[in-house]
N, C-alpha and C positions, 0 to 999 in steps of 0.2 A: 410434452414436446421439448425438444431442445433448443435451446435460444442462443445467439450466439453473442460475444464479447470480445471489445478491442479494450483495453483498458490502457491508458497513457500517462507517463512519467517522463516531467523532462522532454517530452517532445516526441518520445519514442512507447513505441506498443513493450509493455512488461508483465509480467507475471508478477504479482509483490501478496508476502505472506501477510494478509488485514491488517492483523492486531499492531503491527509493527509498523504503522504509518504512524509520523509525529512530528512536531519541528523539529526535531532534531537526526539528520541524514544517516547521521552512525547508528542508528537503532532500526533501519531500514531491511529487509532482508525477503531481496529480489531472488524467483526462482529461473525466469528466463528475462531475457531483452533480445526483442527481436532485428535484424537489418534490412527488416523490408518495411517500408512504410505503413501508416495505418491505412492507407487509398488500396495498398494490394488486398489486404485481410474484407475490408468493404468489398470491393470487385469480386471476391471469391462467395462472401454469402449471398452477393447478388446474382450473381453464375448458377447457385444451386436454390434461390430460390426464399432464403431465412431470411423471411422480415421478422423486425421486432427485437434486432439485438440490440444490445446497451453500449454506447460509447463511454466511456469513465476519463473524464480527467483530474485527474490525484494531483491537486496543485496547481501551482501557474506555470506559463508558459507553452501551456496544450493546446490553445484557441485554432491555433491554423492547423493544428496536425490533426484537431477534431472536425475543423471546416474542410479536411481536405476527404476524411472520411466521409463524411456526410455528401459530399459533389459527387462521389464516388458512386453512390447507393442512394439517391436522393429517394424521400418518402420510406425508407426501408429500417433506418437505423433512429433508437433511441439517442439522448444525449444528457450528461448529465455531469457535474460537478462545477459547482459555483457557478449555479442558474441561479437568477434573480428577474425580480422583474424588470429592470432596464434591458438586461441582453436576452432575456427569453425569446424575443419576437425574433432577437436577431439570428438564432442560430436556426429556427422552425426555417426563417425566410433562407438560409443557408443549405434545408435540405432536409432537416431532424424531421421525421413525422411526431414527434413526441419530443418535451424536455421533461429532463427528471431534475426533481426539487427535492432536498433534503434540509441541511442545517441553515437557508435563507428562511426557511415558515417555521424553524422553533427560536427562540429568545428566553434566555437564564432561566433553560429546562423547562420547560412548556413550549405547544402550539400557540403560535403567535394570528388568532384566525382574522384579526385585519389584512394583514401581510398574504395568505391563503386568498381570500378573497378577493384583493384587489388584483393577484395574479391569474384567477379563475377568470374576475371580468375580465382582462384585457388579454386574453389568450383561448379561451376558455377550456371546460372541465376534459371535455375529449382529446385536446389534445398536452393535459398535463399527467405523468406520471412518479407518485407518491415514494419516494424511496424512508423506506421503516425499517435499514437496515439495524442489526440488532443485538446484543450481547444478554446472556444469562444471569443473572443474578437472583439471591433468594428465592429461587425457584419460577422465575418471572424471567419473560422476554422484554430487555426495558430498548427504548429506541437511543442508540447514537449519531451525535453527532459529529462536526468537527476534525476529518479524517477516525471517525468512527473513537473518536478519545474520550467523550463529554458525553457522561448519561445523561438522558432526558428524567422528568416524572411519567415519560408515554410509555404503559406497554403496549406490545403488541397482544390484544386481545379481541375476542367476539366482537364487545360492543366497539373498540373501537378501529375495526375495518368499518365498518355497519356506518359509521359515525361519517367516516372521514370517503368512505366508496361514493359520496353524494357530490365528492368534493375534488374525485379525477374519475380516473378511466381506466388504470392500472394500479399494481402495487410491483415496487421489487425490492427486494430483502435477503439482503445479506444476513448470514449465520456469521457473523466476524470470527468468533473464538474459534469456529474451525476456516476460512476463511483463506484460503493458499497452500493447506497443509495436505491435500490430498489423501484423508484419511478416512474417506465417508462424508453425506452429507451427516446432518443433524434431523435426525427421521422424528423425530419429537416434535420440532417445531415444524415440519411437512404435513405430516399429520394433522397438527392443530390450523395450520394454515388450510388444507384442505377442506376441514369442516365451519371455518370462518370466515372464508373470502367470500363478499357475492358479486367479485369483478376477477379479470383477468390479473393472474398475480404470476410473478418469477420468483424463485428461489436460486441465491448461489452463495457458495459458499461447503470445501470439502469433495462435491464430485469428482469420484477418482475412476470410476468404472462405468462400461454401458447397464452394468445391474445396475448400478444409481439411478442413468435414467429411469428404468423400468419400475422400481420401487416407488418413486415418486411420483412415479402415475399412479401405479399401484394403491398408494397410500390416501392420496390428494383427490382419487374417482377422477384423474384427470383434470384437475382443476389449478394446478399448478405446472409452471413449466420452469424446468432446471437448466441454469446455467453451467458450463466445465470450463473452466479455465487451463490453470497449470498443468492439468493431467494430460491434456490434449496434446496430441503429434505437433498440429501447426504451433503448438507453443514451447514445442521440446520436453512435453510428459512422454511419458511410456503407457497410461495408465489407459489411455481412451483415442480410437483413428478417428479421423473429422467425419469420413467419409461413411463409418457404422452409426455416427449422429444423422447425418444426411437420410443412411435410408431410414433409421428409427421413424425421423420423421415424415416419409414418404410412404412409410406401411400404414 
């Protein structure tokens, strides 16, 4: 299936190539910014129907443009960057049917499973979603943190979806190294994700074509659903229409 994404910077819906997120703005390298709010992009998945997309805020500054997504689509849309447990509740009660949690539950490269756990109690597991997104090294998918900068010691592995699926309700996972470049996803790690997940999992990162979708069903038995960012018409790609994602997903 295809999922759909608003991803925000600054306040504004952007396209930005992964790897290139950092403190430092001159190493930044956006492929689109768009001039219509995040509330139109909501409004439009809601019109056709795609729940289950991911809101992304990449930094500070996003809260109300992701509050205003969320009013927009209430129940429909994921939420996710710089969740923690003080403002988790706040943004579910704001609209999110789901928050997504990344570098709050790891601490100097490890899962931190107090931090997990007290976020499970006071939210609980269904409505939290596990972001594992992820970078390649020695032949391993390791988890990043930190705008995707800070290896973890987690990879993404069999045992530990297995481990941590007890512990939300979803997975989504970025392939960063390809990650904005519109060159393909990374069918290696679709693949292995397909035979590892025993929950609903997203994949993004490189979709540049509707064979992408299709591959990755292909691949995954179904089990994974792809996200397309930059390739997409509404974001100023060439590569993929919203509207061949719509029916994909209506066939």
């Amino acid at each position: 299936m295809f999922r759909p994404c608003i991803d925000l910077h600054d306040g504004k819906v952007k396209q930005i190539v992964g790897g290139s997120l950092s403190n430092d703005p001159a190493t930044l390298r956006t492929n689109f910014v768009s001039e219509k709010p995040p509330a139109w992009f909501a409004d439009l998945y809601k019109k056709d129907g795609l729940k289950g997309g991911h809101v992304i805020m990449l930094g500070q500054g996003n809260e109300a443009a992701a509050k205003g997504a969320l009013a927009a689509f209430p129940g429909g849309l994921h939420v996710g960057g710089g969740i923690n447990l003080d403002n988790a509740q706040t943004y579910l009660d704001a609209g999110a049917s789901h928050v997504i949690v990344t570098s709050w539950v790891f601490r100097d490269g490890k899962l931190d499973w107090d931090r997990l756990k007290s976020l499970v109690a006071k939210i609980g597991k269904e409505k939290l979603v596990l972001d594992l997104s992820c970078r390649k090294k020695t032949g391993d998918y390791f988890v990043v943190t930190d705008r995707w900068q800070k290896f973890t010691e987690m990879t993404v592995s069999e045992k530990t979806l297995a481990q941590l699926s007890d512990w939300c309700s979803e997975f989504l996972i970025h392939a960063v190294d390809v990650e904005g470049l519109c060159r393909g996803v990374d069918l290696e790690l679709v693949e292995k994700l397909g035979a590892w997940t025993p929950i609903p999992t997203t994949y993004a990162g490189g979709g540049s074509s509707l064979h992408d979708l299709e591959e990755v069903a292909r691949l995954s038995h179904n089990k994974v659903d792809l996200t397309i960012g930059s390739a997409l018409d509404i974001f100023g790609g060439s590569g993929v229409r919203y509207e061949d994602c719509v029916a994909f997903n209506r066939r």
